[in-house]
C-alpha positions in Angstrom: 139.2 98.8 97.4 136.9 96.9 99.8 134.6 94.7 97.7 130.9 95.3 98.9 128.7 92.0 99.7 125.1 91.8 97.4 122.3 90.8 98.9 122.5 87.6 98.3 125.4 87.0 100.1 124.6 89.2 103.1 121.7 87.5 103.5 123.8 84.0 103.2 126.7 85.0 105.8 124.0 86.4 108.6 122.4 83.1 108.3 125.6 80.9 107.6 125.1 79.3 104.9 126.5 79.2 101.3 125.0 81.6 98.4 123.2 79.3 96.2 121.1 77.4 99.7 120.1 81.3 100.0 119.3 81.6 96.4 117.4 78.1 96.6 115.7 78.9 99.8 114.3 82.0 97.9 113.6 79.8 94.9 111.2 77.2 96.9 109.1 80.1 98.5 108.9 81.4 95.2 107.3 78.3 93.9 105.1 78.1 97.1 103.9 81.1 96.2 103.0 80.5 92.7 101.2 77.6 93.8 99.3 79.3 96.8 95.8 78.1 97.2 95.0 81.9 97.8 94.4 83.2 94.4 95.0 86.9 95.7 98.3 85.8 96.9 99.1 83.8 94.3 98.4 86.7 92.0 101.1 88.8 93.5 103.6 86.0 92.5 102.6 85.8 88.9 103.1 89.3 88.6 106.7 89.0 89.3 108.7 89.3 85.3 110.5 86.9 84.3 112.4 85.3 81.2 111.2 81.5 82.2 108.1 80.3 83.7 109.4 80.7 87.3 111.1 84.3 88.6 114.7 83.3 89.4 115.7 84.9 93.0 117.4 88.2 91.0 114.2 88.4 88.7 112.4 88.3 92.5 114.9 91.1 93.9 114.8 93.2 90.8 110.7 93.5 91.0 111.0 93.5 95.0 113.3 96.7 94.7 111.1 98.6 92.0 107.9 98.0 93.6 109.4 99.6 96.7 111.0 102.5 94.1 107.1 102.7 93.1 105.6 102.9 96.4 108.1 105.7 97.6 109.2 103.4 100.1 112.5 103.8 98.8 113.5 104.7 102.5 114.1 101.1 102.8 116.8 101.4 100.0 119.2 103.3 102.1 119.6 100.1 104.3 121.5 98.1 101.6 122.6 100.8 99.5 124.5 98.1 97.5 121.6 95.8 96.0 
């Protein structure tokens, strides 16, 4: 059985680099967000869940995918039908 790549690591190969420089790529625009001088934008990025004070890249994905499930953009789903 072919083993199917997460997002994660699809987004690591096309730019060829490892998983966890993805994952900490994600992580650092995650903090930039939270600390956004824009309070509307800044807003959107505390309103991310998550267990810790910071969203961790899968807490990010996990409320990046529902929000789209919510929207009924869930078009954009079909795309990676593997997250």
């Amino acid at each position: 059985m072919e083993k199917h790549e997460n997002f994660f690591e699809r987004l690591a190969r096309e730019r060829g680099i490892t998983v966890e420089e993805m994952k900490q790529i994600i992580s650092d625009r995650i903090e930039q967000g939270l600390h956004d001088p824009d309070p509307e934008k800044r807003k959107s990025w505390e309103a991310i869940p998550c267990k810790g004070d910071v969203p961790t890249p899968e807490e990010w994905l996990q409320y990046a995918v529902k929000q789209i499930e919510t929207n009924e953009d869930n078009n954009l789903l079909h795309w990676y039908p593997y997250l």
